[in-house]
N, C-alpha and C positions, 0 to 999 in steps of 0.2 A: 516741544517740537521745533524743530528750524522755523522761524520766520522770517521774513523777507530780509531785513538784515544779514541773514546766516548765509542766505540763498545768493547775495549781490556778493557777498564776502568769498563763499565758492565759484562766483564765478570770474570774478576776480583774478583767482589765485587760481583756477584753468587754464581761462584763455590763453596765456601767452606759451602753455605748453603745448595748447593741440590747435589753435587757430592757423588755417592755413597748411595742417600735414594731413597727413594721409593716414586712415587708419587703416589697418591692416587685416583687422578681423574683432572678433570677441569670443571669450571665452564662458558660456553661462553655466554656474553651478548651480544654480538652486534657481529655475523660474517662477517658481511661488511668491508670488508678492503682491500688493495689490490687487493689479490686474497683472497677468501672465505677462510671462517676458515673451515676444514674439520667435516661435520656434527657428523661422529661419534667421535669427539675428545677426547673429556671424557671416550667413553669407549676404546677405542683404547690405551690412555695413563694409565690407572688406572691398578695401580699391576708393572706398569714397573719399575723396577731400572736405576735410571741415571748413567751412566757409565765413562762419562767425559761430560767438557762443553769446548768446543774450539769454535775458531774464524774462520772463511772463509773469507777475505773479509769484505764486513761490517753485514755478516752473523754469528751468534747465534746459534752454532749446539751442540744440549742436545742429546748427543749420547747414547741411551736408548738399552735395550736386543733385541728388534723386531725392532726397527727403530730408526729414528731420528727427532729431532723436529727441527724444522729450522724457525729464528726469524729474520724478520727484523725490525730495528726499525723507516723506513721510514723517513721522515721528522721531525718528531715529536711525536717518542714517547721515551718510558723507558720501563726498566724493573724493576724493587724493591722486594726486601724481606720486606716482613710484617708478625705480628704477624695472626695466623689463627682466622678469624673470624669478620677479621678487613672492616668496611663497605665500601663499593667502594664508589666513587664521580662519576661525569657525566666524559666520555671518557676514565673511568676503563671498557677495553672491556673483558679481559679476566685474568682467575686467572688459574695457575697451583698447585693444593693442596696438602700440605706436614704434616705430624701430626700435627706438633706444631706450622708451617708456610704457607706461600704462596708466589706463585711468580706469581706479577699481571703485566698485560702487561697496558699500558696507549697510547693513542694514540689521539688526538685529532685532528689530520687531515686525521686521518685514512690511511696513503699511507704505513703502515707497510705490514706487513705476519708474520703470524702463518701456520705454514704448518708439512702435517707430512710426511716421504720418507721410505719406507720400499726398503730396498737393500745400496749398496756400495752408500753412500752421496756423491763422488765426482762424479757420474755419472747423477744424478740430474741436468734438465734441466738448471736451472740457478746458476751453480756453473762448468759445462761440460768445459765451453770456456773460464774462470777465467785463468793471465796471473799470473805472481809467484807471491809470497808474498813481502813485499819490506822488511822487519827485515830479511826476511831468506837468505842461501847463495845463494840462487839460483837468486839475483836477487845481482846485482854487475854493476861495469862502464862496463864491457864486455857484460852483458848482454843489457843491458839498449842501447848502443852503436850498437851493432846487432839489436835491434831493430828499434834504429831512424834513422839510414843512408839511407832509402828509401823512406820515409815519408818529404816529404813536407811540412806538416802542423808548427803550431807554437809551440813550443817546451810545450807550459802548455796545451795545448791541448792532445799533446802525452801522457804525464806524465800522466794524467788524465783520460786516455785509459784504461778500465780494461785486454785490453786484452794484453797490455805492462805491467803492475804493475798495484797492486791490490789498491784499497783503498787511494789514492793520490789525498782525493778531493780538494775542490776551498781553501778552506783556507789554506793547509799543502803546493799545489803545489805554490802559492801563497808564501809561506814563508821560502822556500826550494830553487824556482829559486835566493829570493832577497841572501841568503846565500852563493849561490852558484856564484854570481856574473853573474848570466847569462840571458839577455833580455827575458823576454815572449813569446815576440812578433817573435825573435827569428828563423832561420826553424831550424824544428830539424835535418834535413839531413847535415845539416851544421857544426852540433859540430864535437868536434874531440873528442879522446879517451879517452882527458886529462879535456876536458871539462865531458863528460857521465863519469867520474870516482868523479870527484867532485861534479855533482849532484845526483848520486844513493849515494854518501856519506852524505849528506848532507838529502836527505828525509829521508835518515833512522834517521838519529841525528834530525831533528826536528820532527818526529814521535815519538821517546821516548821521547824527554822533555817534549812532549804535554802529553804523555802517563802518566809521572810521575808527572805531574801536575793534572792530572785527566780532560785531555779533554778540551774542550772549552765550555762554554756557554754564548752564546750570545743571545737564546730566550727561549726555553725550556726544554732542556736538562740539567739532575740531575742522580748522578749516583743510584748504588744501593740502597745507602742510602737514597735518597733524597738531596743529597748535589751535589754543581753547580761544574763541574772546574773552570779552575782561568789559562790558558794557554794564553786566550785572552787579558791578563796584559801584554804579553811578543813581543805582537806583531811587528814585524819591519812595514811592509808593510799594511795588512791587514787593510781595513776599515779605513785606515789614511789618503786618499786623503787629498791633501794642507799642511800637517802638514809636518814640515822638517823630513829628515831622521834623524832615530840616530845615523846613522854614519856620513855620510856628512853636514850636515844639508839642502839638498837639496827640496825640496817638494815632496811631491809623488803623483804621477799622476794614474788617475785611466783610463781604458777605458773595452770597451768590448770585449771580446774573446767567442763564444758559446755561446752566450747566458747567458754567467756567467760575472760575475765583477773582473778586474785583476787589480793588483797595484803592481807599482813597484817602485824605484831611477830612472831614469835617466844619473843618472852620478855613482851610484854603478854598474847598469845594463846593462849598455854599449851595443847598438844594433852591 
C-alpha cells in the first residue's frame, strides 16, 4: 500500500496544479469506499478555493475556505492530474474538477477515503491520536527513546505505531532497522539512547531517499503523473529473503511480525 513516501510524492506532484484554484465541482461514481464518499460532495466542494495541499500522515489534506478534503489512498489507489474531459477507465471513482483540469482519484480495491471535515482538521477523528511526524523535529532519538522504554513489544512493531511516529510502514521500518544495525525482533524497552538516536536518524534518511526517489512501486502505485517510483532498486532488506546482504553478504531471512513480513541480516542485525 502507499506509504508515506508515496503520499509526500502525490503530493508533491498536486500541489502546483490545484494550490490556489478553484474547484469547480466533482464528479462521484462509485462512493463505496472505505467510508462513504460524502453524498453532497460536489456541491459542498464547487466554488471553494484550495488554500494548501499538506500531508498528515498517509493523509491528503486539500485545505479549502469552508473545510477540508481529506484523501486517503488506501492500499491501492492514486491521485493524477489530467487534462479536463479526459474519460475515466473502470476503478476511476471520483474526479475533482478544475477549468482546464482534473484530479481523479483511482482506487481498485477501494480501501481509500474521500471525506470532507468542516472545522480545525487536526481535531478529526482519525488524525485526533496521530503521534508526530518523523522528518519534523518534533520527533528525534529523545523522543522516539521516551517512547519505547515501556513497551515490550518488538522494536518494528513500535516503530510502526502511529501513535509513536507517524507513517513508518512495513517497507521503510523494514529498511531503517537494517541501517540502523538494529534486530526487529528486538524489545523496544531495551534500546538505549544511542540506539533511539540512530534509528529516528536513520527513518528519517531513508524516508527522504525514498521520497526523492519518488516512492516505491512494487504493484500499483504511480505518482501524479502516472509514472512508478524506483526506491524499490535500492532495497537492502526488503523482499530479498535468501539473497546475501549487500553488506555482508550474509542471507536475509524473512519471518513474521503482526501479521506483516519482516526481513532482516542476521549478522548486520545482531539480536
Amino acid at each position: 500500500m502507499p506509504e508515506l513516501p508515496e503520499v509526500e510524492t502525490t503530493r508533491r506532484g498536486v500541489e502546483p496544479h490545484i494550490a490556489g484554484r478553484v474547484l469547480r465541482g466533482a464528479v462521484v461514481r462509485n462512493p463505496s469506499l472505505r467510508w462513504p464518499v460524502p453524498p453532497d460532495l460536489a456541491e459542498r466542494v464547487a466554488g471553494e478555493k484550495v488554500l494548501s495541499v499538506r500531508r498528515r500522515a498517509k493523509y491528503l489534506l486539500l485545505e479549502c475556505e469552508s473545510g477540508t478534503l481529506l484523501i486517503h489512498l488506501g492500499m491501492s489507489g492514486s491521485l493524477r492530474v489530467m487534462p479536463a474531459g479526459t474519460p475515466p477507465q473502470k476503478h476511476d471513482h471520483l474526479d475533482l474538477l478544475l477549468d482546464d483540469q482534473l484530479l481523479r482519484y483511482r482506487d481498485p480495491r477501494r480501501f481509500g477515503a474521500v471525506l470532507w471535515h468542516i472545522g480545525p482538521i487536526e481535531h478529526h477523528p482519525l488524525l485526533r491520536e496521530l503521534g508526530p511526524e518523523p522528518l519534523s523535529y518534533a520527533f528525534d532519538g529523545a523522543a522516539l527513546h521516551d517512547a519505547v522504554r515501556r513497551r515490550g513489544s518488538p522494536i518494528k512493531l513500535v516503530i510502526m505505531d502511529n501513535h509513536v511516529v507517524v507513517g513508518v510502514g512495513n517497507i521503510y521500518a523494514n529498511e531503517s532497522l537494517f541501517h540502523a544495525g538494529i534486530a526487529p525482533t528486538r524489545s523496544a524497552s531495551a534500546l538505549s539512547r544511542a540506539d533511539c538516536d540512530r534509528l529516528a536518524a536513520e527513518i528519517k534518511a531513508v524516508l527522504e531517499r525514498a521520497i526523492d526517489a519518488g516512492g516505491s512501486t512494487l504493484r500499483d502505485f504511480v505518482d501524479s503523473e502516472g509514472k512508478p517510483g524506483y526506491f524499490q532498486q535500492s532495497y537492502m532488506v526488503y523482499k530479498r529473503q535468501e539473497e546475501p546482504c549487500r553488506q555482508c553478504g550474509t542471507p536475509i531471512r524473512h519471518i513474521r511480525q503482526g501479521q506483516r513480513s519482516t526481513y532482516y541480516c542476521p549478522l548486520c542485525q545482531p539480536c
